[in-house]
C-alpha positions in Angstrom: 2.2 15.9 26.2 2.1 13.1 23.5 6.3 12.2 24.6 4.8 12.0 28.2 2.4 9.8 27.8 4.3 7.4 25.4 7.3 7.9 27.7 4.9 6.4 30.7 4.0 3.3 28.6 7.6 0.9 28.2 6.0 -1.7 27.0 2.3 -3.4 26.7 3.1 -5.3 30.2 2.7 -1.9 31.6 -1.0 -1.9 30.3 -2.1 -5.6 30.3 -0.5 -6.9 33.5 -0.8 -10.8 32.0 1.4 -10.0 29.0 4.4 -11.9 29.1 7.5 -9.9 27.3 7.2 -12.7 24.6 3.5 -11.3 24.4 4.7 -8.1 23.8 7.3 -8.8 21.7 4.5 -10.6 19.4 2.0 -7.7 19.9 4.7 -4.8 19.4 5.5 -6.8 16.0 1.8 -7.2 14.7 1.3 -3.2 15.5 4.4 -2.5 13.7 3.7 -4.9 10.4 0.3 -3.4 10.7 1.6 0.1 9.8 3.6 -1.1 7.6 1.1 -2.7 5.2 -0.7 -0.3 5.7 -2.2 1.9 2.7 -4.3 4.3 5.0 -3.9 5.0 8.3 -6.6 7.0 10.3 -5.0 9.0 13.2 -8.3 8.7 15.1 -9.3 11.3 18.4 -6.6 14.0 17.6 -9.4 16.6 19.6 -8.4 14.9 22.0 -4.8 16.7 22.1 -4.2 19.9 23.6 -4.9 22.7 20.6 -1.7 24.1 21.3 0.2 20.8 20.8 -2.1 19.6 18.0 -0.4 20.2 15.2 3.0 19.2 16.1 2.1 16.0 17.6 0.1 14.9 14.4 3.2 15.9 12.7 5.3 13.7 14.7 2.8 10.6 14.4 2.1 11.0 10.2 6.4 11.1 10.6 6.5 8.2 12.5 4.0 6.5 10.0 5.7 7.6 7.3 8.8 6.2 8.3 7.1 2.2 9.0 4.6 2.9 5.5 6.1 5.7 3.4 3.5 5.7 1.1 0.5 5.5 3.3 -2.4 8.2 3.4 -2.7 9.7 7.1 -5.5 10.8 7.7 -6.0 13.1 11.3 -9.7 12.5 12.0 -11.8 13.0 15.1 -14.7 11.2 15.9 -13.8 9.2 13.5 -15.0 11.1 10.8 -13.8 10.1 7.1 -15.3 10.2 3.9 -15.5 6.8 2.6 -13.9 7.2 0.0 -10.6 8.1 1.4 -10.9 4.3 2.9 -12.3 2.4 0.6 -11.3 1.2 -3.0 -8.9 3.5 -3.0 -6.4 1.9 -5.4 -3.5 2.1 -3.4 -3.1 -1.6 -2.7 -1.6 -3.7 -5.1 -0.8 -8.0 -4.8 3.2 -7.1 -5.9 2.9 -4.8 -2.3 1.4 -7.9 -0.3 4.3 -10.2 -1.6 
């Protein structure tokens, strides 16, 4: 299951064996302040999930984004497929929201 997995992985150390935990202190940050600007998030490969755990783990992802970029889109795609224009010039991003 999703928890599995992400209770496996304790920090990025545990993938890239050269991280320091200063490294993955930075790269935890920049993933986190990347959801958090965020305007639209693509939950990419959700296929990928078993189909009777599908719709409960998107749930608990889009929650989990919702709670770093409340007003973020999430979008649950696979094979990447998204209409452009739920991507692009969409009007959500504003300069007052970057400062």
């Amino acid at each position: 299951t999703f928890e599995e997995y992400m209770g496996r992985i304790d920090t990025i150390s545990s993938i890239d064996a050269a991280a320091t935990p200063d490294e993955d202190k930075e790269i935890a940050s920049l993933l986190l302040q990347q959801i958090e600007f965020a305007n639209v998030v693509v939950l990419n490969k959700v296929d990928l999930i078993p189909e009777a755990e599908r719709e409960a783990t998107v749930k608990k992802l889009t929650a989990f984004v919702k709670t770093l970029a409340p007003s973020a889109l999430v979008l649950p795609t696979s094979q990447s497929k998204v209409a452009m224009p739920q991507i692009l010039n969409t009007g959500h991003f504003t300069l007052d929201f970057a400062n």
